[in-house]
C-alpha positions as CSV (number, residue, x, y, z in Angstrom):
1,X,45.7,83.2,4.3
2,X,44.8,84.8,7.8
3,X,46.9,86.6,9.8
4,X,47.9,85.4,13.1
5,X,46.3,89.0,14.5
6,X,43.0,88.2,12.8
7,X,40.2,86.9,15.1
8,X,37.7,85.0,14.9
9,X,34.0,87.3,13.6
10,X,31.3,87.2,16.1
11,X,28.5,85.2,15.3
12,X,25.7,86.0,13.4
13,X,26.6,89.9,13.9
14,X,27.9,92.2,11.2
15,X,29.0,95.9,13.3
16,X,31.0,97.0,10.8
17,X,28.0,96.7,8.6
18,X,30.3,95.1,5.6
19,X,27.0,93.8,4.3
20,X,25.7,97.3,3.6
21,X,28.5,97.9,1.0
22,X,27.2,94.5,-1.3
23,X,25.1,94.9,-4.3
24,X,26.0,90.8,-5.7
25,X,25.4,87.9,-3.2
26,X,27.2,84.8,-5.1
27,X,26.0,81.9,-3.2
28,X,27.1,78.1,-2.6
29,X,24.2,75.4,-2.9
30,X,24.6,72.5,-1.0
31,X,25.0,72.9,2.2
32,X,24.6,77.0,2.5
33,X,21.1,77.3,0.3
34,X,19.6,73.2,0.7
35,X,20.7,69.8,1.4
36,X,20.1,67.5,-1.2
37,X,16.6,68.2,-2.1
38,X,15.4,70.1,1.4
39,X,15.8,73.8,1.6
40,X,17.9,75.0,4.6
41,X,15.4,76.6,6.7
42,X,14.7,80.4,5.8
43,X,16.6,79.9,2.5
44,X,13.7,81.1,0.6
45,X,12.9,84.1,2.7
46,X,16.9,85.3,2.8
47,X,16.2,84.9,-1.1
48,X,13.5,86.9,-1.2
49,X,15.2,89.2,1.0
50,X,18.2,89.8,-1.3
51,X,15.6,90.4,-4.0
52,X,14.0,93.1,-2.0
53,X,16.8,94.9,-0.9
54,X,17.3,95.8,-4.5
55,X,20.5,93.5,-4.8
56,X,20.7,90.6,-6.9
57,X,22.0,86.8,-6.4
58,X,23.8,84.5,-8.7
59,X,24.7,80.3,-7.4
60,X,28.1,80.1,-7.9
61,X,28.9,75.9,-7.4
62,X,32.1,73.7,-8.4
63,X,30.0,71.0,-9.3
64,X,30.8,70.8,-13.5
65,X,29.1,67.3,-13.6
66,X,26.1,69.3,-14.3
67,X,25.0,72.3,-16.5
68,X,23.2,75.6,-15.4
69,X,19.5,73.4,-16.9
70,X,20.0,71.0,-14.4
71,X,20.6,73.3,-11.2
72,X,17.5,75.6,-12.8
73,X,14.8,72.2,-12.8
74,X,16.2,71.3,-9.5
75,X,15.5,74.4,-8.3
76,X,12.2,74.3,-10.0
77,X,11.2,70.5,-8.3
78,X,12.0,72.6,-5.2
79,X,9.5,75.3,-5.6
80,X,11.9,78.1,-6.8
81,X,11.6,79.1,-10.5
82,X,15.0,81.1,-11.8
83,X,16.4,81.2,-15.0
84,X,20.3,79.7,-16.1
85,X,21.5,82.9,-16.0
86,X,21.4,82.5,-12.1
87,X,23.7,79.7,-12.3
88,X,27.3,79.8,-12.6
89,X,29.5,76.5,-13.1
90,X,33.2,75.9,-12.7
91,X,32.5,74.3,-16.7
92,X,30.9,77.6,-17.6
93,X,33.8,79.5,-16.0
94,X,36.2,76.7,-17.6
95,X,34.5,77.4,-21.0
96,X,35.3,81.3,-20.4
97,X,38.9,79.9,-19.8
98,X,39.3,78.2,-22.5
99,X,38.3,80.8,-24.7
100,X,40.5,83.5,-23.8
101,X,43.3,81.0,-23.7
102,X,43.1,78.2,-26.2
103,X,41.1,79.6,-28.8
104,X,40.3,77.7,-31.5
105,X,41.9,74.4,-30.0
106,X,40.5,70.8,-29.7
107,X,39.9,69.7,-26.6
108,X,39.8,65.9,-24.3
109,X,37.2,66.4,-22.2
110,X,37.0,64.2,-18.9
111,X,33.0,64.9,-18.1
112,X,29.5,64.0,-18.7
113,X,27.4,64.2,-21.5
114,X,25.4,67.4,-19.7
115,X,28.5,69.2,-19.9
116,X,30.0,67.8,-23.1
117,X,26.7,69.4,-24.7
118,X,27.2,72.5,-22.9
119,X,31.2,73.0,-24.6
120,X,29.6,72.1,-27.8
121,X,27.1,74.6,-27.8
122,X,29.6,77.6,-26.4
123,X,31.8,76.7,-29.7
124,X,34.5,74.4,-28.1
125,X,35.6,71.6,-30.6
126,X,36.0,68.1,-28.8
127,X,38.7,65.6,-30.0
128,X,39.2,62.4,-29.2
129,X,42.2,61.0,-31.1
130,X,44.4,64.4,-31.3
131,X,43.2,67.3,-29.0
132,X,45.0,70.5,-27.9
133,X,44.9,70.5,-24.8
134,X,43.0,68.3,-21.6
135,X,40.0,69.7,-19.6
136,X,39.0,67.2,-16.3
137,X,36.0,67.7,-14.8
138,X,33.5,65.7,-12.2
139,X,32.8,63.0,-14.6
140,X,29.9,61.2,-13.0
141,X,29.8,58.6,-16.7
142,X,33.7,57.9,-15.8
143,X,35.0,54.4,-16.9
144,X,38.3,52.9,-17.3
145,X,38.8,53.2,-20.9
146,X,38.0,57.4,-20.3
147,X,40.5,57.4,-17.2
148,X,43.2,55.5,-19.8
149,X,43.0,58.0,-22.1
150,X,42.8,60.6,-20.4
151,X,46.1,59.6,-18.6
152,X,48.0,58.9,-22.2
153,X,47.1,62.7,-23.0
154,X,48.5,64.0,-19.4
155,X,51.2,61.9,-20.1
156,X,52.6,62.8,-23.6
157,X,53.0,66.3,-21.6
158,X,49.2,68.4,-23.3
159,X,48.0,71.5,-21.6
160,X,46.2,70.4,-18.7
161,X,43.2,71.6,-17.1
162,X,40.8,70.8,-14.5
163,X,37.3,72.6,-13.5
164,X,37.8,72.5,-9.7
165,X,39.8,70.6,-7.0
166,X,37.1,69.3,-4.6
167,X,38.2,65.7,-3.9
168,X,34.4,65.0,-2.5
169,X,30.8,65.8,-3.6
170,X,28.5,65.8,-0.8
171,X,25.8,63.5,-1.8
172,X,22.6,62.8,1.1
173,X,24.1,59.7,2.3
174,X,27.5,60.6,2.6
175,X,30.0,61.3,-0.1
176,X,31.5,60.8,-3.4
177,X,34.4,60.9,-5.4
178,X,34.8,64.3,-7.0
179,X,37.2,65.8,-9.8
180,X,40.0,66.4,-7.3
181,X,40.1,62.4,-6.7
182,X,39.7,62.2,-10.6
183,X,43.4,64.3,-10.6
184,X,44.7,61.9,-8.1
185,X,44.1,58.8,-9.9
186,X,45.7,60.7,-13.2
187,X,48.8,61.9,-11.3
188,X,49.4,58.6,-9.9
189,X,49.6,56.8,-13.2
190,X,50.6,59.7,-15.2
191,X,52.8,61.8,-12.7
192,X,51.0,65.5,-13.5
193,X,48.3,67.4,-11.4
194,X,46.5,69.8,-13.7
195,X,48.7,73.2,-15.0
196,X,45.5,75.3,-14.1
197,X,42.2,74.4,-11.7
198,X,39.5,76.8,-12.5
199,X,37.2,76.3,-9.8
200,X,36.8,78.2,-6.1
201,X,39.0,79.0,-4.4
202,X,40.6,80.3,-7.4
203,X,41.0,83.4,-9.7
204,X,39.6,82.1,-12.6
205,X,35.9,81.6,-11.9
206,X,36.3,84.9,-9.5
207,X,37.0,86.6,-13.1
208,X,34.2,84.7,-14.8
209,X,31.9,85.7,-12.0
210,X,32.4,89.5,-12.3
211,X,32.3,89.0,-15.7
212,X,29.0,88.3,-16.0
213,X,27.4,89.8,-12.7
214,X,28.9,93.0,-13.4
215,X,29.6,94.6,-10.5
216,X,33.1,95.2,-8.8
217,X,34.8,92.8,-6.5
218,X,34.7,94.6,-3.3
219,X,30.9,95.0,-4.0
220,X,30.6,91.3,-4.4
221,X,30.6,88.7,-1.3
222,X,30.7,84.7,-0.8
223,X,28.5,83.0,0.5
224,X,29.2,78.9,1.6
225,X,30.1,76.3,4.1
226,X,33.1,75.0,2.9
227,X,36.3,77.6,4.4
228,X,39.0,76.2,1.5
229,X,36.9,77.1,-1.6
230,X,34.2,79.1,-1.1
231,X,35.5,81.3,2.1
232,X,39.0,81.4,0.5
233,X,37.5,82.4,-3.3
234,X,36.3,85.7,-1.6
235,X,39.2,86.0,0.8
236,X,41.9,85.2,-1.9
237,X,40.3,87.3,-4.9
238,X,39.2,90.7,-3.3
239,X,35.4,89.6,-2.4
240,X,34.1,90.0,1.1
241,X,32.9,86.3,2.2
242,X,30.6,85.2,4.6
243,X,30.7,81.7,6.0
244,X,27.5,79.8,6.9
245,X,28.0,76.6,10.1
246,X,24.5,74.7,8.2
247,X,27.1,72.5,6.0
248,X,30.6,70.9,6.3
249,X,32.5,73.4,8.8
250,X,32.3,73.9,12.2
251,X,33.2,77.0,13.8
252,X,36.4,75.4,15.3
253,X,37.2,74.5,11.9
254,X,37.8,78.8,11.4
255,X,40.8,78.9,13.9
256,X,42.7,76.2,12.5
257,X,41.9,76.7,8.4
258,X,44.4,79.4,8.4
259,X,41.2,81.1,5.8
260,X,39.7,83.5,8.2
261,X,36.0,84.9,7.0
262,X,34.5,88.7,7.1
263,X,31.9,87.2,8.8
264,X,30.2,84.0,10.4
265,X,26.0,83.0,10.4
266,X,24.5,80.1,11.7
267,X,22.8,79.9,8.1
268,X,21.7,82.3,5.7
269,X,18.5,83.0,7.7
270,X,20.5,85.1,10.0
271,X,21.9,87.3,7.8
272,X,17.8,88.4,6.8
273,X,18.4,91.2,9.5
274,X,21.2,92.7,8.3
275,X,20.3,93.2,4.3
């Protein structure tokens, strides 16, 4: 949380050159790279910046109703060709989880087929009848008969897990029910919110991400629009994080989030200057 001494970072100026120090830019999508299919302008150039610089990028997103494929062929549609192992997931982190934690055990998953396939294939064993422990993700295939079941598992008192918190996924229109308005509906009926949410702003996918990246925390900053997950995952887990005004918050969101940033840009196409 911010301290009441802590003001507000000039806009789109970094003097105490905190951007020098990074070597690993992990960067929101929506909203702080494109909306829906549209690139935020000079996106691609603050890219190709980062790659020029000698520093490297990895998309770090909440969004577990799809897998690492699917953000690489959207990119691809989009005119920017990367491989999965630019995409991090709060299912890939959750998978990570999992495996340091419940190794070896069955798990209910509450998600889509896209990430279904991708537990399956990092060596997680589904159950439907008699599992472990519970994982609840952004299922996007939800029906009633899922959300029952799910809710007798949560119920009879299982290890409970959830990928991320977001209660709405921005969509072009407007938004959508996300896996935080998934808990909601479970906690109503079965009177639980989840023992452990992987997913920015918290630790969990913070470890994951320096996991695979490789490089230290402090060397490491965050990049999104959103101040309670993706400002708060750097600000709460010992990253430097930057937030970008071309998505959900405003700039007289900062004063009142109590999450205060390192630093502020209109959009990534500012920051080009100072990399």
């Amino acid at each position: 949380m911010s301290s009441s001494t802590e003001s507000i970072p000039e806009v789109n100026q970094d003097r105490e050159h905190i951007l020098d120090e990074v070597r690993c830019f992990a960067l929101d999508m929506d909203g702080t790279i494109y909306l829906g299919e549209k690139w935020i302008d000079g996106a691609q150039a603050f890219l190709e910046r980062i790659g020029a610089s000698g520093r490297s990028y990895v998309f770090l997103t909440n969004n577990s109703s799809k897998n690492a494929e699917a953000y690489v062929e959207k990119l691809h549609r989009m005119g920017w060709d990367i491989g999965p192992e630019k995409i991090i997931t709060s299912g890939q982190a959750a998978i990570f989880y999992l495996k340091r934690h419940f190794a070896g055990k069955r798990v209910f998953l509450l998600g889509n087929p896209l990430l279904q396939a991708e537990f399956v294939q990092a060596g997680i064993e589904l159950e439907e009848r008699m599992p472990d422990v519970v994982v609840v993700a952004f299922d996007t295939s939800l029906d009633y008969q899922k959300m029952c079941k799910v809710c007798d598992f949560v119920r009879a008192g299982l290890p409970y897990l959830a990928t991320h918190p977001d209660y709405n996924c921005p969509t072009e229109t407007g938004f959508i029910p996300d896996a935080g308005a998934i808990q909601a509906f479970i906690h109503a009926s079965a009177f639980r919110y989840p023992d452990r949410i992987i997913g920015k702003p918290n630790r969990d996918i913070v470890d994951y991400l320096t996991e695979r990246v490789g490089v230290e925390k402090d060397r490491i900053v965050m990049v999104g629009d959103r101040l309670y997950t993706d400002v708060a995952a750097g600000k709460n887990n010992g990253l430097k994080s930057v937030l970008v005004l071309s998505g959900e918050a405003a700039l007289s969101d900062v004063s009142e989030s109590g999450v205060m940033p390192h630093l502020i840009f209109e959009s990534v196409r500012e920051m080009i200057p100072f990399l």
